[in-house]
C-alpha positions, 0 to 999 in steps of 0.5 A: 376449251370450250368449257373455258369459254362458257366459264369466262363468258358466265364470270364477265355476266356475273361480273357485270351484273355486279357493278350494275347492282353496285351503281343502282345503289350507289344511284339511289343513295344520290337520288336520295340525298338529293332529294333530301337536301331539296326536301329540306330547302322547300320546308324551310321555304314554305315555313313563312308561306305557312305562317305569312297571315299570323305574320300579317296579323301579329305585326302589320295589322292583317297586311297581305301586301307588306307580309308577302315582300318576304317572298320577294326578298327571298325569291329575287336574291334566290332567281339572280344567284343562279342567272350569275351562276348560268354565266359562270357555270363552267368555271366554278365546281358547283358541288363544291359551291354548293357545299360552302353556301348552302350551310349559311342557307341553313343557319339564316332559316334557324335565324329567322326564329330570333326575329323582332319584326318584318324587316328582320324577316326580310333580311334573314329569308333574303340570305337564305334565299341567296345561299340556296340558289346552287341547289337545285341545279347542283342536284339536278347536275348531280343526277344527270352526270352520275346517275345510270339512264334507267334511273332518270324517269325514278330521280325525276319522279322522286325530286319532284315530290321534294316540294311536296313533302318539304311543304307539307312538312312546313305546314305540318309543323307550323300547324302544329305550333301555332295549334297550342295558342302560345306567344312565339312557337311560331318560332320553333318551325324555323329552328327544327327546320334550319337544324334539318337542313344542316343534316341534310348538306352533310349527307348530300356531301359524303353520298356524292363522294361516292356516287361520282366514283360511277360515273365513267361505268354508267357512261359506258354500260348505258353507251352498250344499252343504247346501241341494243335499242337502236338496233330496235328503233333507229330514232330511240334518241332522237331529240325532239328539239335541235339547238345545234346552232347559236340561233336555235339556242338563243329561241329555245331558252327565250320561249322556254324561260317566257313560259316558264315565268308564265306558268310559275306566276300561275302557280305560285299566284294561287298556291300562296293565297289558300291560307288567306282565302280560307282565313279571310273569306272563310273565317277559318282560325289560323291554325285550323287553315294551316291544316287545311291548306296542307292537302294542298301540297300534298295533293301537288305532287300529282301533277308532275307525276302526271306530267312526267308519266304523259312525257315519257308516253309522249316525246313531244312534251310541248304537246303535252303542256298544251294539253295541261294548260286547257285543262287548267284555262277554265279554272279561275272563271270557275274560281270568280264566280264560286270561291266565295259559295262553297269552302269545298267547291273553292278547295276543289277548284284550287287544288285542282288548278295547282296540281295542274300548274305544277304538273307544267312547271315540272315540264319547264324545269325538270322534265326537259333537263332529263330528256334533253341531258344529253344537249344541255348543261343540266347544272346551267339549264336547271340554274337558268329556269329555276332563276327564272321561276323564283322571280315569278315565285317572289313577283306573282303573289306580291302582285296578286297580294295586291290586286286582292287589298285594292280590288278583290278576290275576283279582280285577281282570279280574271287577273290569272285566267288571261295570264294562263290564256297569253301562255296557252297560246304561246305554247300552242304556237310553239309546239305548232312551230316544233312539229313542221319543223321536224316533219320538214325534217323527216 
C-alpha cells in the first residue's frame, strides 16, 4: 500500500510539473507575441520621429514647429481612444478590439509612404494613432490575466525593451534609406514597417488563443505558491498603496496620471530633438544624425531595467521615482551651458537624461500594473496612463519645438529643468504622504 502511495504522490509531482513547463511555454510565446506586436507599433511610431528634420526641410522649409503636428495628430487621437476605453473598458473584449483595429493602424503607417505633403501625413499618423490606442493595454491585460506570477518581472522587462528595439529599428531603416541620397526612399520605412506590423496582429491573435486556455491553472498553481511564501513573510503580498475606497481611488490616479504626464513631457521633450540638435547645432548631414541618434534608443532601454531591477529590491516604488528623478534634475543645467561645446558631452548629457526619464516612465505606466495586478484592472489602468503619456507625448515636443524657433536651445532646456523640479517635488510629498500612512498602519 505504501509503495502505491509514493507511486501516486511521484505521477501527481511529474504531473504537476508538467503543466508548469507546459504554461511557462505557453507564457513566453504570449510575452513574445506581445512584445512583438508592441515592438512593431513603436517602429511605426518612431519612422516620422526619425525622418521629421528631412520632412521639415523637404516641405516646410526646416519648420520644426509645423513638422512636429504630426506628433500631435497621432499622439492626441492616440491618448483619447484610450481615456474612452478606460470608460468602456468593462463592457467591450478588448482582444477582440484590438484584433479589429490594429490592422487599419497598420495599413495607415504603409499609407503614410504615398503622401504628398504634410497634411497627408497629418491625417494618415492621426488614423494610425487612433487604431493603435488598445494596444498597449490590451497587452498588458493580456499578461496580467494569462500569465504565471513568476513570469511578470520577465514580461515587464521584456515589454519595456519593445520601444527600444521598435525605435531602433525605425531609426535603422530610416537611416538606412535616406543614406543612398535618393528622391522618395524616405517612403520605404513606412512600407517595410506597416507590412511588419500586419504580421505581428496575426500572431498576437493565434499565441493568445492558446495562452488563455491557461489561465484558470496559473490562477490556482500561483494561489499554492503564494500560501507557501506567507507561511514565510506574512506581508509577502501586502500592497504598498490601498485604494480600497472610492476616496483613495480617485487621489492614486489623479497623483498618478499628473506625474505621469509630467514625466513623459521630460522624456519626450528630449528624445524627439536629438536628430535636430545634432542637424542644427552640430551640422551633421541628415543621414549620418539618423545614425547617431540610434544610441539613443538604444541606450533607453536601461532605464526601466534599472528601474524595474530597483522595484523589485525596493516595494516602495515611490520612493524609487524619488531617487531617479534627482539624479536626473541636474541634467538640463548641465545641457544649458554645454549642449553646444562638445558633440560628445551633449550626446552623453542627453542619453543620460532620457535613459533616466524612461526609467520613471516605465514605473508610472508598467511597473505599478504588474505590482498592483491584483487591485486594478490592468486593461483600464494601463488605458488610463498610456492615454495620459501620448498626450504629453504629442504637446511636449511641440511646445518644446517652439520655445526652440522663438527663443532657443537654451530657453528650452530651463524650460524642462523646473518641469523635472515641479515633478520631484510632487513625488517627493507623495511618497512622504505614502509612508506615514503605512506606519500609522503598522
Amino acid at each position: 500500500m505504501k509503495f502505491f502511495n509514493i507511486h501516486i504522490e511521484r505521477s501527481e509531482r511529474i504531473n504537476l510539473q508538467n503543466i508548469d513547463k507546459n504554461r511557462c511555454k505557453y507564457g513566453y510565446l504570449l510575452i513574445f507575441a506581445c512584445f512583438f506586436i508592441y515592438m512593431s507599433s513603436m517602429a511605426a511610431k518612431g519612422i516620422f520621429a526619425a525622418e521629421q528634420k528631412y520632412i521639415a526641410d523637404l516641405w516646410l522649409n526646416g519648420q520644426n514647429r509645423l513638422a512636429s503636428m504630426a506628433n500631435t495628430f497621432y499622439f492626441v487621437p492616440y491618448g483619447l481612444i484610450q481615456i474612452v476605453l478606460f470608460f468602456i473598458m468593462k463592457k467591450i473584449n478588448i482582444f477582440k478590439y484590438v484584433i479589429i483595429t490594429v490592422p487599419i493602424a497598420a495599413v495607415s503607417t504603409i499609407l503614410i509612404g504615398t503622401a504628398t505633403n504634410i497634411y497627408q501625413i497629418w491625417i494618415y499618423f492621426g488614423l494610425s494613432g487612433l487604431f493603435q490606442g488598445a494596444i498597449y493595454c490590451g497587452c498588458n491585460y493580456a499578461l496580467t490575466q494569462n500569465l504565471p506570477t513568476k513570469l511578470c518581472t520577465t514580461a515587464n522587462m521584456v515589454m519595456n525593451t519593445a520601444y527600444a528595439l521598435g525605435t531602433v529599428l525605425a531609426y535603422s531603416i530610416c537611416a538606412l534609406s535616406l543614406s543612398f541620397n535618393q528622391e522618395g526612399l524616405w517612403r520605404l520605412p513606412y512600407f517595410i514597417i506597416g507590412g511588419m506590423f500586419l504580421l505581428s496582429v496575426l500572431v498576437f491573435a493565434l499565441v493568445l488563443n492558446k495562452a488563455k486556455r491557461f489561465k484558470h491553472i496559473n490562477e490556482m498553481m500561483d494561489a499554492k505558491i503564494l500560501l507557501e511564501e506567507k507561511k514565510k513573510d506574512a506581508n509577502v503580498d501586502k500592497p504598498l498603496i490601498s485604494i480600497d475606497t472610492k476616496s483613495k481611488t480617485i487621489i492614486f490616479y489623479t497623483l498618478l496620471l499628473l506625474i505621469t504626464f509630467l514625466v513623459t513631457s521630460l522624456y519626450y521633450s528630449v528624445m524627439n530633438y536629438v536628430t535636430t540638435l545634432l542637424v542644427g547645432i552640430y551640422k551633421l548631414p541628415d543621414n549620418i544624425s539618423i545614425y547617431v541618434s540610434i544610441i539613443a534608443p538604444i541606450a533607453i532601454f536601461l532605464g526601466p531595467m534599472m528601474t524595474i531591477s530597483s522595484c523589485e529590491k525596493d516595494k516602495n516604488f515611490i520612493r524609487q521615482g524619488v531617487i531617479f528623478l534627482s539624479i536626473l534634475l541636474p541634467i538640463p543645467i548641465l545641457l544649458y551651458f554645454l549642449y553646444n561645446v562638445n558633440i560628445i558631452i551633449a550626446l552623453i548629457l542627453v542619453l543620460a537624461f532620457v535613459v533616466l526619464a524612461n526609467g520613471i516612465k516605465a514605473i508610472c505606466i508598467s511597473i505599478i500594473a504588474f505590482k498592483m495586478k491584483n487591485q486594478l484592472n490592468t486593461a483600464a489602468f494601463s488605458a488610463i496612463t498610456n492615454a495620459v503619456a501620448s498626450i504629453a507625448a504629442g504637446v511636449a515636443p511641440t511646445v518644446i519645438g517652439a520655445i526652440i524657433d522663438a527663443s532657443g536651445w537654451q530657453t528650452a532646456y530651463l524650460t524642462i529643468f523646473i518641469v523635472a523640479l515641479v515633478t520631484l517635488i510632487i513625488t517627493f510629498i507623495v511618497n512622504v504622504c505614502v509612508t506615514n500612512s503605512n506606519k500609522k498602519l503598522q
